[in-house]
C-alpha positions as CSV (number, residue, x, y, z in Angstrom):
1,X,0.0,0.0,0.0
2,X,1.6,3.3,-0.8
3,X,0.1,6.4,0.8
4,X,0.9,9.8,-0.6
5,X,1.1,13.0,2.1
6,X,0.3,16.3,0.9
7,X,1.8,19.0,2.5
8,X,4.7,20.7,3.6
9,X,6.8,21.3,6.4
10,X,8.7,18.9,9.2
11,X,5.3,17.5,10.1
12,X,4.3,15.6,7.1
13,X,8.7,15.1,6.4
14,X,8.5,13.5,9.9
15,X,5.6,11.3,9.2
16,X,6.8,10.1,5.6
17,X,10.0,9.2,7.3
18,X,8.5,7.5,9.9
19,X,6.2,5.1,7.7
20,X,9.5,3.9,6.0
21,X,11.3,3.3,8.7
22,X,8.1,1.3,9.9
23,X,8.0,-0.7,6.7
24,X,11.8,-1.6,6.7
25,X,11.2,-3.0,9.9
26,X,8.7,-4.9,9.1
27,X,10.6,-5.9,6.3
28,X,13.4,-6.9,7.7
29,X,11.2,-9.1,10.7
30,X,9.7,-10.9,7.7
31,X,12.7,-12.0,5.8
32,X,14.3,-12.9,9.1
33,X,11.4,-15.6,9.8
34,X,11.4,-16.6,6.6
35,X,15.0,-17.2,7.0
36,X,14.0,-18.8,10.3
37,X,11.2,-21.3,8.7
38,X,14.0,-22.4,6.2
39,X,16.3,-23.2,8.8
40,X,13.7,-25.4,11.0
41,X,12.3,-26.9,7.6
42,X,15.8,-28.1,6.9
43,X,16.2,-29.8,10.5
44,X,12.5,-31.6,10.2
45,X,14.0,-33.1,6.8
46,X,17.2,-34.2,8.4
47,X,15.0,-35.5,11.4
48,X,12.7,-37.8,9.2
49,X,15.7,-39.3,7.6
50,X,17.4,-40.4,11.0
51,X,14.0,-41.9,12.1
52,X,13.8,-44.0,9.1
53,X,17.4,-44.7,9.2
54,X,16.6,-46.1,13.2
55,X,13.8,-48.1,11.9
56,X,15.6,-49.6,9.4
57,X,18.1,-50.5,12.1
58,X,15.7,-51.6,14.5
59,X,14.0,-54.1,12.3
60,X,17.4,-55.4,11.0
61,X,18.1,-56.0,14.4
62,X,15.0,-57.9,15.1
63,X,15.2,-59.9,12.6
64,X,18.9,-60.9,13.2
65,X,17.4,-61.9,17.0
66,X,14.7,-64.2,15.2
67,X,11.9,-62.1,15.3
68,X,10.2,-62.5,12.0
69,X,7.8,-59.3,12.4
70,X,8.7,-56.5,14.8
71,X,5.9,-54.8,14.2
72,X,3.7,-57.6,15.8
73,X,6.0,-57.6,19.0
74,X,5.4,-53.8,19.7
75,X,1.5,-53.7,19.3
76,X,1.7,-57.2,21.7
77,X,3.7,-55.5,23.8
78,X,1.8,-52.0,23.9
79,X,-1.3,-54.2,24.8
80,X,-0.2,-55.0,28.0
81,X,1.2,-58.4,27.8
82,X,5.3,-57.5,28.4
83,X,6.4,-59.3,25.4
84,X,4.6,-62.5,26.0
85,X,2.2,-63.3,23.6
86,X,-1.5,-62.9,23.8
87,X,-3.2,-59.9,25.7
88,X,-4.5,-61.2,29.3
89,X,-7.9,-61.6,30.1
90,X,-8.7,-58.9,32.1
């Protein structure tokens, strides 16, 4: 938005100097979060790459232990049964 002021003297100078300094603020808070955003963004990406790389590791792992399906071992275990096989009656 651009606003022209009409008018003379220190007043109008004062408030036209004012407005820009107001906007180069604003610009300058803008590209710093942006800058920001990037940054975080980059870390997220690097974060999803280590979790897949632990996965990978876990179910190598596993499967050099014998367990055939380690997802099946954490949702029996999650259920309440400490690793034992089916869920107990309750």
């Amino acid at each position: 938005m651009v606003r022209f002021y009409h008018g003379c003297g220190p007043q109008a100078h004062l408030a036209a100097d004012l407005i820009v300094e107001v906007r180069e603020g604003r610009a300058a808070l803008v590209k710093a979060l942006k800058n920001e955003q990037e940054h975080w963004g980059s870390l997220g990406v690097m974060m999803d790459r280590l979790d897949r790389a632990c996965e990978v590791m876990e179910r190598a792992t596993l499967l050099a232990e014998g367990e055939p399906d380690a997802r099946r071992r954490r949702r029996v275990t999650a259920a309440g049964t400490g690793g034992r096989g089916r869920p107990r009656a309750r």
